[in-house]
N, C-alpha and C positions, 0 to 999 in steps of 0.2 A: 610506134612512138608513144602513145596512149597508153600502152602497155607498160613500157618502163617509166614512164610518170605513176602509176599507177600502181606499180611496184614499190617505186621510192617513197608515194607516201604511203603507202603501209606501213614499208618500214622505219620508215620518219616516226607516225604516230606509235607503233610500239616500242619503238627505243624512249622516248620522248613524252611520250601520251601521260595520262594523269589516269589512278585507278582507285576505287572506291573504299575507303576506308573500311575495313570487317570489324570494327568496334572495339578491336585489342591490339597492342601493341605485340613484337617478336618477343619482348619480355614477358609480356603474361603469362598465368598459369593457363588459361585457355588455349593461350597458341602453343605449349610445353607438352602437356598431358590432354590425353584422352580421358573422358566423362567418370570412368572406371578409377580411374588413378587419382582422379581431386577425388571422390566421394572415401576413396581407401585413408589421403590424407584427412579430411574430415574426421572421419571417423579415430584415426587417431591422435588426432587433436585432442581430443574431451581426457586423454591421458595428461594433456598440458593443463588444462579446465581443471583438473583432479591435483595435479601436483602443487596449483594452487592453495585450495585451500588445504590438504593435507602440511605444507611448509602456515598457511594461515595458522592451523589449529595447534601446529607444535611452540608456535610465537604464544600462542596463549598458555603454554604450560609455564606454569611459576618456577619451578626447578631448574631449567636450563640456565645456561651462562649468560652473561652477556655478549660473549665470544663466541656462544653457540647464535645467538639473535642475531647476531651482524653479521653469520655464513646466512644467515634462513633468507635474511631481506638480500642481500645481494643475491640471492637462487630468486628468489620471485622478482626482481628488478630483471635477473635475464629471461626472464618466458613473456615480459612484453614489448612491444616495439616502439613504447613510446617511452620506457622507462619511468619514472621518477612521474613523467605528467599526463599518466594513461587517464583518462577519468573513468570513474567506478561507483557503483554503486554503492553507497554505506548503510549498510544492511543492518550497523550496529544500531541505528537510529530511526524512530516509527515514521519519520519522515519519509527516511530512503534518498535522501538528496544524493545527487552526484558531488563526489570529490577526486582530488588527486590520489594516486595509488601510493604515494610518498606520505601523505596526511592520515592517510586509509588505514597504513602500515602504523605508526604513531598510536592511533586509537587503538588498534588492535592489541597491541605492546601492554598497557594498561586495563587488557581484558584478562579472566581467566577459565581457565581450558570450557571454552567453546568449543563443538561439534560440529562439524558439517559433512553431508553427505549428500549429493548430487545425483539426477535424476534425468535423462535426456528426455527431451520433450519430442514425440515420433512425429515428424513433421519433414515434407522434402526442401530438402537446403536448395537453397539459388546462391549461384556463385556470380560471383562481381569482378572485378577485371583483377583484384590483386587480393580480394577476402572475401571470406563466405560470414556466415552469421551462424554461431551455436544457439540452439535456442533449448533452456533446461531448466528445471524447478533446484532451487536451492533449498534442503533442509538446514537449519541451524538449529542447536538445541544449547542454550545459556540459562543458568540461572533453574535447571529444570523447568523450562519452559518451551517449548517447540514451537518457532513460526517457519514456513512456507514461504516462497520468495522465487518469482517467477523472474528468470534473468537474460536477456540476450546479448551476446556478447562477440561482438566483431573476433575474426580470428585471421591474421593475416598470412600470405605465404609471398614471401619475395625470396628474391635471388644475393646469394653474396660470395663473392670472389675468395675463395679459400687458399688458402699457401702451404700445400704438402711438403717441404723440403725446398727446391727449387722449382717445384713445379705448381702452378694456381691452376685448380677446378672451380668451374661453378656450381653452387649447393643452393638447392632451394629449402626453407629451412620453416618452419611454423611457428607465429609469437602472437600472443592473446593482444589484444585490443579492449576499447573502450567498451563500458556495459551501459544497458540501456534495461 
């Protein structure tokens, strides 16, 4: 008799029992991918980090359209996750204050052809439950003048429900975040 009480509540506590949070959600990229496969995304992230200012520095050339400026900003409004209110560093100013990526874009529009060219700073990433952190020196060069600019910059990976025809996959996808 001892026995089948003893059985029941085993089985009581493991139907029922309560078990210790692992610090990530079934959505995270930690419970997704193995250690190999975030560091491969990482790394080509900094392709996302690049497309940036490369669409940046085309904004500053004076000969494109205005038709061409309003493809460039809507390409860089989608590589971040926050759109319009990522905040970012404004490198055009000695200050460096943070602003919106919308105000950022603005300033920039009224630059002419700035350079930038980026520099991965060798450093091991720690990844956070839904973003890791690029950390890299920014070259700018304006006006014939070269400053340096040390940038770290959230990079996010989530998840989003894609619609092939009639059929939804989900795609985990990479979009830049705010700088620090």
């Amino acid at each position: 008799m001892k026995i089948n009480y003893l059985l029941f509540g085993l089985l009581f506590f493991s139907f029922f029992g309560f078990a210790q949070n692992a610090g990530f959600s079934k959505k995270s990229m930690k419970a997704n991918f193995s250690a190999e496969t975030l560091q491969a995304y990482q790394e080509s992230s900094f392709s996302k980090v690049n497309d940036f200012y490369e669409y940046a520095q085309l904004l500053t050339n004076p000969t494109i359209s205005n038709d061409l400026k309003e493809e460039i900003i809507t390409a860089i409004f989608s590589l971040y996750k926050e759109n319009y209110n990522a905040s970012i560093i404004n490198f055009l100013s000695s200050e460096k204050e943070k602003i919106s990526l919308a105000e950022f874009l603005k300033l920039l529009e009224n630059e002419k052809n700035i350079q930038f060219k980026t520099k991965k700073k060798k450093e091991k990433v720690q990844f956070f439950n839904d973003y890791w952190i690029n950390h890299y020196y920014l070259e700018i060069e304006r006006n014939k003048q070269i400053t340096i600019v040390e940038i770290k910059q959230k990079v996010f990976f989530s998840e989003n429900l894609k619609s092939f025809g009639e059929n939804q996959k989900e795609v985990w996808s990479v979009y830049l975040g705010e700088m620090k």
